[in-house]
C-alpha positions as a printed Julia matrix, in Angstrom:
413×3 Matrix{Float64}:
 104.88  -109.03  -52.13
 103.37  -107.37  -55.44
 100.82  -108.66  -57.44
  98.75  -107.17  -60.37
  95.28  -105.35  -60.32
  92.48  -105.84  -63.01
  90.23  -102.44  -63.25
  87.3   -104.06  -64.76
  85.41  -100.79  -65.0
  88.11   -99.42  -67.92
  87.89  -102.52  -70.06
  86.6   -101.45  -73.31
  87.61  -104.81  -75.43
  87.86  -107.53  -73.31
  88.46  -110.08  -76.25
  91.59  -108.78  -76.73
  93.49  -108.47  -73.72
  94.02  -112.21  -72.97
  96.61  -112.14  -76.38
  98.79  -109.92  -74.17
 100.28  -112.81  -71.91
 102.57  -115.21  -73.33
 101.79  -117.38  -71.11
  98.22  -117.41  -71.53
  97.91  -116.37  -67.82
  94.75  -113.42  -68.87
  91.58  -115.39  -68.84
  87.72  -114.03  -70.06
  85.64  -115.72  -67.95
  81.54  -113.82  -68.13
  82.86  -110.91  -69.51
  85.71  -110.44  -66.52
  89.1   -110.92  -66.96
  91.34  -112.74  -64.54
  94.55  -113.44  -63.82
  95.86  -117.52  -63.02
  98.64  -119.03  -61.04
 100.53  -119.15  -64.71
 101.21  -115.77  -64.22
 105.12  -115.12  -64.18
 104.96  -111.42  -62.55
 106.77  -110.29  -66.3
 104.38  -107.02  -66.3
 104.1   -107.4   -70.01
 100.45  -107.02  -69.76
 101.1   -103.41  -67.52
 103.36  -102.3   -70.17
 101.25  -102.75  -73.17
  98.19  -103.48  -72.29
  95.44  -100.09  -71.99
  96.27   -97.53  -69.91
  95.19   -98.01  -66.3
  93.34  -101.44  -66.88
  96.34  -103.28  -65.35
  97.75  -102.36  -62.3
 101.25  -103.56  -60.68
 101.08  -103.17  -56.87
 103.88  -103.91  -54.59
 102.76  -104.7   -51.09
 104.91  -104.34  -47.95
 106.28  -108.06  -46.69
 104.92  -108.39  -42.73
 107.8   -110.06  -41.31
 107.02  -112.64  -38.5
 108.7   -112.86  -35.08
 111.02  -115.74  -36.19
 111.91  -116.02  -31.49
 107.91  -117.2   -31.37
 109.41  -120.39  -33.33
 111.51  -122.69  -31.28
 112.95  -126.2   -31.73
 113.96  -128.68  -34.14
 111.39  -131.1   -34.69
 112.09  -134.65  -36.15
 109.08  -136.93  -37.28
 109.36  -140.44  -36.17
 108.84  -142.68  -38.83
 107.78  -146.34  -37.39
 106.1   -149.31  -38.36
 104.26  -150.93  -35.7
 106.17  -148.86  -33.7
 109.41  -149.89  -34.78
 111.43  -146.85  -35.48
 113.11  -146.27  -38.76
 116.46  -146.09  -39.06
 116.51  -142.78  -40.96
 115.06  -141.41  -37.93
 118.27  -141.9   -35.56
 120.06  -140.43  -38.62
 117.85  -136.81  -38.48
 118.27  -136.54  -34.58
 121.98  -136.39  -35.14
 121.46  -134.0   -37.3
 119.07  -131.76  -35.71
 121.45  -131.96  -32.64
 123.93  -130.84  -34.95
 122.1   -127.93  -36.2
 120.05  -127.4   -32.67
 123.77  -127.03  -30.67
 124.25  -123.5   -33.24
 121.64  -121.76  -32.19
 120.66  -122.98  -28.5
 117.37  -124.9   -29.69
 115.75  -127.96  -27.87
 115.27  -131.19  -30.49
 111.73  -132.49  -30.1
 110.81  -135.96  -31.94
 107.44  -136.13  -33.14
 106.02  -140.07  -32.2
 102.26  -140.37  -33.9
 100.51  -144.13  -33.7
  98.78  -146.5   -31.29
 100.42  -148.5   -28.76
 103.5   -146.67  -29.37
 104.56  -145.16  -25.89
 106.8   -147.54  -23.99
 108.34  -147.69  -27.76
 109.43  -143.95  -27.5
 111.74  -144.66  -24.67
 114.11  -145.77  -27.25
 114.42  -142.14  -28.42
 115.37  -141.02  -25.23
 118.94  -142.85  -25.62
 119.69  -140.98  -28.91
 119.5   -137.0   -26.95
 116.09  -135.5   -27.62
 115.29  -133.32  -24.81
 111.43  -133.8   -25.85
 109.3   -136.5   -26.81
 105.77  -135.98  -27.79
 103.37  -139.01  -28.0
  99.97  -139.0   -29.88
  99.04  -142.81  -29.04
  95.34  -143.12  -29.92
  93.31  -146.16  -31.2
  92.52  -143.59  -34.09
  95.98  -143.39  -35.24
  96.86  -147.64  -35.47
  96.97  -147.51  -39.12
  98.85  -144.67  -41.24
  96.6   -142.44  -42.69
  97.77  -139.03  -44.0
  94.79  -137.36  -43.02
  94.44  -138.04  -39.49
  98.78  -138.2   -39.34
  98.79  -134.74  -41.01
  95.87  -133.41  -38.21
  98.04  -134.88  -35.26
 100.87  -133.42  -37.22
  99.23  -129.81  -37.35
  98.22  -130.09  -34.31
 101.29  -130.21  -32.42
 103.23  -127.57  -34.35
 100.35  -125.02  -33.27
 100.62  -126.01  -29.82
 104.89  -126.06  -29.81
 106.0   -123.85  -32.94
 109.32  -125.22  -33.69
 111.33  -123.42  -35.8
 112.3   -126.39  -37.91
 110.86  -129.73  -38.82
 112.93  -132.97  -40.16
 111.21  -135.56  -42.09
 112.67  -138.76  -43.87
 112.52  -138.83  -47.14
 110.35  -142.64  -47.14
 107.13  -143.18  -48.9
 105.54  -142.08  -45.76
 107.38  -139.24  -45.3
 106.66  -137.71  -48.92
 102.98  -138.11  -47.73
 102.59  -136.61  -44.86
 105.13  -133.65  -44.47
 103.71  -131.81  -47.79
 100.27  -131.85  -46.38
 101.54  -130.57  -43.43
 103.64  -127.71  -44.71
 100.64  -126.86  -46.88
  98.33  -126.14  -43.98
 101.22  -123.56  -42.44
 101.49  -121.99  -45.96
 105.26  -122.69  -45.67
 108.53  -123.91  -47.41
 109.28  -127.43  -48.19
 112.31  -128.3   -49.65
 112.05  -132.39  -50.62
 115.64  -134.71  -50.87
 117.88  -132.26  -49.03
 121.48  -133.85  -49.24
 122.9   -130.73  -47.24
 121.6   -128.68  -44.29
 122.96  -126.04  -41.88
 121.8   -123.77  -39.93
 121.78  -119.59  -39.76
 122.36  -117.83  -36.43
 119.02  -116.32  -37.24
 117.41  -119.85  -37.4
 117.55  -119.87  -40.91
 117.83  -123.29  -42.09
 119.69  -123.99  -45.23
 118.78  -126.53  -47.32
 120.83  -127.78  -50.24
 119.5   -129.76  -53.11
 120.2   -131.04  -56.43
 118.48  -129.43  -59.08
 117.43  -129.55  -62.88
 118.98  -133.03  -63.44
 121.74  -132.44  -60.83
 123.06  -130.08  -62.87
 123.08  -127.33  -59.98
 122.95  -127.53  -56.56
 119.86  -125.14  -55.24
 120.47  -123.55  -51.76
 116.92  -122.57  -50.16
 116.24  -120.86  -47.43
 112.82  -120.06  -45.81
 113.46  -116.48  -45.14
 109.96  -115.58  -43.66
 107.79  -118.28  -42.86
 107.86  -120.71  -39.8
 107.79  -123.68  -39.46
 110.84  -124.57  -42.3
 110.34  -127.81  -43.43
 112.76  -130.47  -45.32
 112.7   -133.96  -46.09
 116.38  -136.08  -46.12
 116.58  -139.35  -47.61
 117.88  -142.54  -45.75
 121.57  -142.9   -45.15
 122.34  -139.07  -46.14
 123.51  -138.4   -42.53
 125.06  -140.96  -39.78
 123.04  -141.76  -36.91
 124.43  -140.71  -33.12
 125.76  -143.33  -30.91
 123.18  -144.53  -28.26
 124.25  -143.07  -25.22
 124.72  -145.2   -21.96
 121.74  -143.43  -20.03
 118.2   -142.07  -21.34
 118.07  -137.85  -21.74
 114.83  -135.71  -21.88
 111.49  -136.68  -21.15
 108.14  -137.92  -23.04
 104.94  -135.61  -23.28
 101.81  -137.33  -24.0
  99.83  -135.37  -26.23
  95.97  -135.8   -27.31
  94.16  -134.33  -30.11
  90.04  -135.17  -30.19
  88.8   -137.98  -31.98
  86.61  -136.5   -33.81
  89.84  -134.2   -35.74
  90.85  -137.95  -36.89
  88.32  -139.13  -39.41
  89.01  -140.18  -42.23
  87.77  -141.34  -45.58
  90.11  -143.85  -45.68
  89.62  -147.52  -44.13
  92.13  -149.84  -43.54
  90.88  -153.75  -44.28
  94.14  -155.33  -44.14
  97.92  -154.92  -44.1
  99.76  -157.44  -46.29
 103.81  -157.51  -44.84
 106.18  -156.82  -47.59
 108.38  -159.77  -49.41
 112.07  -159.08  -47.66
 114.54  -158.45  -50.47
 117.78  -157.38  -50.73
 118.24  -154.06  -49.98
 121.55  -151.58  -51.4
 120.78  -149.34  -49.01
 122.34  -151.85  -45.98
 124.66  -153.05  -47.78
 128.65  -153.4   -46.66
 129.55  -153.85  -49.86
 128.93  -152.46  -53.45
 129.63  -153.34  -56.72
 128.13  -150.41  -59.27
 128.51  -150.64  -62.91
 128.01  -147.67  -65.35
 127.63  -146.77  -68.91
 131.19  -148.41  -69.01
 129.12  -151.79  -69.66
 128.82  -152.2   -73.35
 126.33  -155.1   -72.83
 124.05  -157.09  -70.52
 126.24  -160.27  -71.13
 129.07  -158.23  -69.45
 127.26  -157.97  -66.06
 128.49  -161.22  -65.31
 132.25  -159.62  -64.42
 130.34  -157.52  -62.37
 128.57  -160.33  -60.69
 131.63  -162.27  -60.23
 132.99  -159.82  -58.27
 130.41  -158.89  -56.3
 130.14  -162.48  -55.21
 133.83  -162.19  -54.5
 133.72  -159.12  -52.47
 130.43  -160.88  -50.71
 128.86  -157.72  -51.81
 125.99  -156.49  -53.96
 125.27  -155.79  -57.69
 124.14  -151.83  -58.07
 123.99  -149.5   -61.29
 123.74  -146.23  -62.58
 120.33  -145.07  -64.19
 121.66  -146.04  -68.23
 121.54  -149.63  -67.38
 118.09  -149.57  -65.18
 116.83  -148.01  -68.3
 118.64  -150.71  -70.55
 116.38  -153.3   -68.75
 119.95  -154.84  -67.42
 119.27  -154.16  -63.82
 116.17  -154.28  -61.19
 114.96  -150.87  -60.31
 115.15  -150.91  -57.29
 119.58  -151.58  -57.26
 119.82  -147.83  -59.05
 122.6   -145.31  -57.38
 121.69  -141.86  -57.54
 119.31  -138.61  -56.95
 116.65  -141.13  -58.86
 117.47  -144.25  -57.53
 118.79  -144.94  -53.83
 121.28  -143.74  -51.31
 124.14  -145.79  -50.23
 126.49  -145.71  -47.4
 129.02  -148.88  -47.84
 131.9   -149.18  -46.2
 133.56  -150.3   -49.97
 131.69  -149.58  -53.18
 133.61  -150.36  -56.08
 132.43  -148.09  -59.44
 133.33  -149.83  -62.84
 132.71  -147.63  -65.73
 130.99  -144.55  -63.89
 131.41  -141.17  -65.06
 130.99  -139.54  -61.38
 128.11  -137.37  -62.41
 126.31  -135.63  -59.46
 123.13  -137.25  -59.83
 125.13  -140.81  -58.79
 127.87  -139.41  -55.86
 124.72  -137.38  -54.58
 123.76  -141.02  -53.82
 126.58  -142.71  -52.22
 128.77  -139.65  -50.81
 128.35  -141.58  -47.47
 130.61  -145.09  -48.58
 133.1   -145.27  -46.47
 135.74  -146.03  -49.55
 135.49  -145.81  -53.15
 137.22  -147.56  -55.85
 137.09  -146.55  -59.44
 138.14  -147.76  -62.41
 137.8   -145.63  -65.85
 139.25  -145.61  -68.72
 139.12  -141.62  -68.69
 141.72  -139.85  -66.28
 139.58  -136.49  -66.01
 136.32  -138.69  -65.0
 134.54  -136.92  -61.96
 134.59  -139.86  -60.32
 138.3   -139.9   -59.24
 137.52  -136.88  -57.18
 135.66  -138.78  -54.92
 137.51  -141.86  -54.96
 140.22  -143.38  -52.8
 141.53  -145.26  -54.83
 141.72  -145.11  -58.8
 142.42  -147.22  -61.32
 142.57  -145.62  -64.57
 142.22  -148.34  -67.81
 139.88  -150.69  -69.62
 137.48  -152.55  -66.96
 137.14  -155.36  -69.46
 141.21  -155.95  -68.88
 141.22  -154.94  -65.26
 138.0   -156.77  -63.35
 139.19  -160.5   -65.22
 142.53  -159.54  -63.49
 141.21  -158.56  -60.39
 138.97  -161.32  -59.92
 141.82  -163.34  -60.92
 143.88  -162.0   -57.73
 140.9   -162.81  -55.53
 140.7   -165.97  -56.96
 144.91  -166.95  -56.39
 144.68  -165.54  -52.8
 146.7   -162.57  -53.89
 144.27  -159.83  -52.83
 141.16  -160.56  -50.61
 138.45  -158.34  -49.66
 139.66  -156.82  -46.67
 141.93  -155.36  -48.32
 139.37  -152.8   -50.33
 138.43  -151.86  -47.15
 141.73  -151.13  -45.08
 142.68  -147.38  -44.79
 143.73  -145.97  -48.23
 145.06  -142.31  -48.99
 142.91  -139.93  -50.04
 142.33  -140.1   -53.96
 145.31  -142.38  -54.98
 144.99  -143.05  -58.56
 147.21  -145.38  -60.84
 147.32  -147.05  -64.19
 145.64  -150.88  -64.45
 146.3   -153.25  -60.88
C-alpha cells in the first residue's frame, strides 16, 4: 500500500500548494495542509510541488492467512420466516463453488420464531445452519441484522459470504462488509471460485459496456450480492443433510434507533420475475398505440407484457415490467423479444429463459446470438401474422416452447 506524506515543518507558502492537485484533493485547513479521499495517488503534487514537502511512501502489503477463513456462507433472506426463493438459488451455488475447494456451506438464518423454519434448509445440502432466533430480531432492522451478522462471521470466519440481491439484502450486506473493511461486489451475474479461495465475481460495468472481473485478493470475508433468478435453485433432496447451531448474541448488542409500529403487507401484483412466459418489446416499438400487438400476444401466449428501459422511460410501460441490469431478472421458459437490439444491459437480465425468440429487422442484432429461434423482418408484418396463426389453430403456444436448435434464424414466419 503507498500513500503520500505532508512535512508540515518545510511549508513555506501554504496558499499555494492546494493549486497543485487537479482534483482539488490538497486542502488548507488552520494553516495545515491535508490530503482527502479525492486523492487519485497521480503524484503530481510529489513531482512539482517543493522539494521534500510531499512525500510518496510505499508500504509493504501484510498478507492474511487466507486457511483461517473457511466456508461459504449464504444469508437467508425470509419474511416471517418464509424463505426467499433467491436463497435456494445461492445454496446451489455455493455448493457449486464450495465442492472446488473442499469448503463446508453454512446458511446464515437471523429472526424470531424462525427455528423449526430452518429445517427446510436442511433438504437443500447445507452442512451448517446457524440460528439467531431472539425476540430482538422479530422485525428487520439493519442495525441489529448487521450486529447478528458481524457477529457470527467473527465467531466462524468463512471465506465467502452470498447475499441476494433484494431490498434487504442491499441493506444489510454493505454494512456488514464495512465493519470487516472488505470487498463487496453488488449484482454479480457470474461467480467462480480460485483454488486459493479466491472468489471471482463478474459484473456488468459502466452501462454494461464491460464486464468487470473482481477478485478480493487480500481481505476475508469476500462478499457478493446476486440478484433473483441469476442461478437455478438445487432440487430438494429426499432426506435432510447437516445440522442447525443455535447461536446467541446479547441483547443489549441489538438496540436500535429504529422502532417498528406496524407492518402494512404489500398489494400482490404481477410479478416478471415468475413468469412462464414473456413477451418483451424494444425500441422496435415506434409508438405506445403499438403495444397493443404486443398485448395481443401476450394474452395469446398466456404470458406477460415486459420491456426494455427506452419504453419505461417513454412512460409506455410500468416500471416495475423493465428487462435488464436496471430493471429485473427473468428466467421464462419462452420469452419472445420484438424489436430488441440484444444489448448486454437486457440479456444480463434474462440469460436464464429457457428459450428465446427474436424477431428484428437487423440480421447482425446481438440478440440472435442468444436466441433459439430468429426471425429476421418487420415486427409490424410478422406479430399480425403470428397472432393470426394462433388465432386459426395453426401454431399454439406449446409450440414456442418445444425443443428448438440452437440459434435457428430465418426470414418472416
Amino acid at each position: 500500500m503507498a500513500n503520500i506524506l505532508i512535512h508540515q515543518e518545510k511549508i513555506q507558502n501554504p496558499a499555494d500548494l492546494p493549486k497543485l492537485c487537479p482534483f482539488g484533493a490538497i486542502q488548507l485547513e488552520d494553516g495545515r495542509l491535508s490530503i482527502t479521499a479525492a486523492c487519485r495517488m497521480c503524484k503530481l503534487c510529489v513531482k512539482n510541488g517543493p522539494v521534500g514537502v510531499f512525500e510518496w511512501i510505499e508500504r509493504p502489503l501484510v498478507e492474511i492467512d487466507k486457511s483461517a477463513w473457511r466456508g461459504i456462507t449464504v444469508y437467508v433472506e425470509h419474511t416471517a420466516g418464509e424463505v426467499h426463493p433467491v436463497t435456494f438459488e445461492l445454496i446451489g451455488k455455493a455448493r457449486e463453488l464450495a465442492g472446488k475447494i473442499g469448503h463446508p456451506v453454512y446458511a446464515l438464518f437471523i429472526g424470531s420464531g424462525i427455528r423449526n423454519k430452518a429445517e427446510k434448509l436442511r433438504f437443500y445440502g447445507v452442512d451448517l445452519v446457524y440460528v439467531y432466533d431472539q425476540p430482538e430480531l422479530e422485525d428487520f432492522r439493519a442495525e441489529p441484522y448487521a450486529a447478528a451478522f458481524e457477529d457470527f462471521i467473527s465467531k466462524v470466519k468463512p471465506s465467502t459470504v452470498l447475499v441476494g440481491g433484494t431490498t434487504v439484502g442491499r441493506s444489510l450486506a454493505p454494512r456488514v462488509a464495512a465493519r470487516f473493511r472488505t470487498g463487496l461486489t453488488a449484482d454479480c451475474t457470474k461467480l467462480d471460485m480460485q483454488l486459493n479461495t479466491d472468489l471471482d465475481q463478474i459484473r456488468p460495468a459502466f452501462g454494461g459496456n464491460i464486464m468487470a472481473h473482481i477478485r478480493t485478493r487480500n481481505h476475508r470475508p469476500q462478499f457478493a450480492t446476486v440478484r433473483y433468478k441469476i442461478f437455478s435453485a438445487p432440487q430438494r433432496l429426499q432426506k435432510p443433510t447437516g445440522e442447525i447451531r443455535l447461536m446467541h448474541i446479547p441483547p443489549e448488542k441489538l438496540l436500535s434507533g429504529v422502532h417498528v409500529l406496524s407492518i402494512q403487507p404489500k398489494q400482490t401484483v404481477e410479478n416478471i420475475e415468475n413468469a412462464e412466459v414473456i413477451v418483451a418489446a424494444g425500441r422496435g416499438i415506434k409508438k405506445e398505440q403499438d403495444m397493443e400487438m404486443i398485448h395481443a400476444l401476450a394474452d395469446r401466449l398466456h404470458g406477460q407484457v415486459a420491456s426494455t428501459r427506452p419504453l419505461i422511460e417513454a412512460g409506455w410501460v410500468d416500471p416495475r415490467r423493465q428487462i435488464g441490469l436496471s430493471g429485473r431478472t427473468v428466467c421464462p421458459k419462452l420469452l419472445v423479444a420484438c424489436g430488441i437490439s440484444g444489448s448486454v444491459q437486457f440479456t444480463a437480465g434474462m440469460g436464464g429463459a429457457e428459450h428465446v425468440v427474436a424477431i428484428n429487422k437487423d440480421p447482425a442484432a446481438p440478440i440472435f446470438n442468444v436466441a433459439h429461434i430468429g426471425l429476421v423482418g418487420d415486427l409490424y408484418e410478422i406479430l399480425p401474422r403470428l397472432i393470426e396463426k394462433i388465432d386459426s389453430g395453426q401454431t399454439s403456444p406449446a409450440h414456442f416452447a418445444a425443443s428448438q436448435p440452437e440459434n435457428e434464424v430465418s426470414d418472416g414466419i
